[in-house]
C-alpha positions as CSV (number, residue, x, y, z in Angstrom):
1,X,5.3,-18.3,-13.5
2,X,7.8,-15.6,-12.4
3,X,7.4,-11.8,-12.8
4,X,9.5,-8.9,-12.7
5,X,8.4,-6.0,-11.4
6,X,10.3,-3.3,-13.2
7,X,12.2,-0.6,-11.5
8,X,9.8,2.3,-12.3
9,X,7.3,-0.2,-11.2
10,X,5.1,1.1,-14.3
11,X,5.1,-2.6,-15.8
12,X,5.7,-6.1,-15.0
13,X,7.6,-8.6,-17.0
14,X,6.7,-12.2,-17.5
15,X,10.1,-14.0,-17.1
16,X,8.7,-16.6,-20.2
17,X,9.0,-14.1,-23.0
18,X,12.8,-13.5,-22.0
19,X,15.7,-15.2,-23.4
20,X,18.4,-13.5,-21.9
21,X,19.1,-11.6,-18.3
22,X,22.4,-9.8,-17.8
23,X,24.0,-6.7,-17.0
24,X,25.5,-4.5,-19.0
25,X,27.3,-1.2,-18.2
26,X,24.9,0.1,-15.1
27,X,21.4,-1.4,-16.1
28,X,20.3,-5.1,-15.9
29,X,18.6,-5.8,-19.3
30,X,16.4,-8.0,-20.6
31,X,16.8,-9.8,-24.3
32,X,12.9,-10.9,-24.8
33,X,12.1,-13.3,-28.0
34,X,10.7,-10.9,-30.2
35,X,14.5,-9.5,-30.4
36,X,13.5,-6.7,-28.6
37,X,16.0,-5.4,-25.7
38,X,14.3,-4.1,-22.2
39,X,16.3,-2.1,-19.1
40,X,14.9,-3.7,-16.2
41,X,16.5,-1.4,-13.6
42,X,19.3,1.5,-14.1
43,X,22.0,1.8,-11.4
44,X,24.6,4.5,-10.6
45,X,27.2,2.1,-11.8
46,X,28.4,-1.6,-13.2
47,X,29.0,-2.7,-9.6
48,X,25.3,-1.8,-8.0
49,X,23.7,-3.5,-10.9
50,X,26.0,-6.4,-10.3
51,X,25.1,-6.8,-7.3
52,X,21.6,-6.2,-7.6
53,X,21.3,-8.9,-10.3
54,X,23.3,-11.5,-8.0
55,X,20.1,-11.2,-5.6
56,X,18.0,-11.1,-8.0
57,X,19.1,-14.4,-9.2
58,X,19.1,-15.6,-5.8
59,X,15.9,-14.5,-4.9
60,X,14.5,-16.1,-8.5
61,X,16.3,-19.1,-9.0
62,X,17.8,-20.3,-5.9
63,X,20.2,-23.0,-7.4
64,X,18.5,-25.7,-5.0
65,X,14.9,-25.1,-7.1
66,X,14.5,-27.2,-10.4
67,X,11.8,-26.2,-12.7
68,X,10.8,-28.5,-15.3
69,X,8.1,-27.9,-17.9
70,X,6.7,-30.0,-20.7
71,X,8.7,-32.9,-19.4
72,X,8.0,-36.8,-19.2
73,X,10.2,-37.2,-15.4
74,X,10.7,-40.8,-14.7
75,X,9.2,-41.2,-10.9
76,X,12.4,-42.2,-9.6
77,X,14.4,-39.5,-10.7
78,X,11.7,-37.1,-8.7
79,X,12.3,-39.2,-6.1
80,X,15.5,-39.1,-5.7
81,X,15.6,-35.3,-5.8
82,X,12.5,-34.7,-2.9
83,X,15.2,-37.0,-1.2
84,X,17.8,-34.0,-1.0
85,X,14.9,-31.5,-0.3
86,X,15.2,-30.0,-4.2
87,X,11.7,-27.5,-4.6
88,X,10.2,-29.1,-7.4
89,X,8.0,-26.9,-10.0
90,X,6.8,-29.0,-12.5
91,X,4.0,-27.3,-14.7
92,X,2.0,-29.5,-17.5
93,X,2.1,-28.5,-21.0
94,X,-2.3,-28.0,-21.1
């Protein structure tokens, strides 16, 4: 699983009960599946929080990690990813 810590570091977020991550105007905000909306972080402007989402991503979901859950993989597709040195993160659905 992956938290958030939030800004004000008064709470933590569980990144499965969001839908959505993006920025809009100075804050990076968080769409979660109740429908509810959630400022993760406020920044003097557009361009910090920009920039501080961009690492965030990167620090997150590096685009060489792959997370798969619930999923019937074929072996030979999991093979062929460890073979380019993909993280695998596979969690089971019990």
């Amino acid at each position: 699983m992956i938290y958030i810590v939030m800004q004000n570091r008064n709470s933590i977020l569980n990144v499965d009960n969001v839908v959505q991550i993006y920025t809009e105007d100075s804050c990076i905000m968080a769409r979660l599946f109740d429908g509810n909306m959630l400022c993760l972080g406020s920044y003097k402007d557009h361009e910090r929080a920009k920039d501080v989402f961009s690492k965030m991503l990167k620090e997150c979901f590096p685009p060489d990690v792959v997370v798969f859950k619930n999923m019937d993989i074929p072996e030979e597709v999991i093979g062929q990813m460890q073979k380019r040195a993909t993280d695998l993160h596979m969690q089971n659905a019990g």
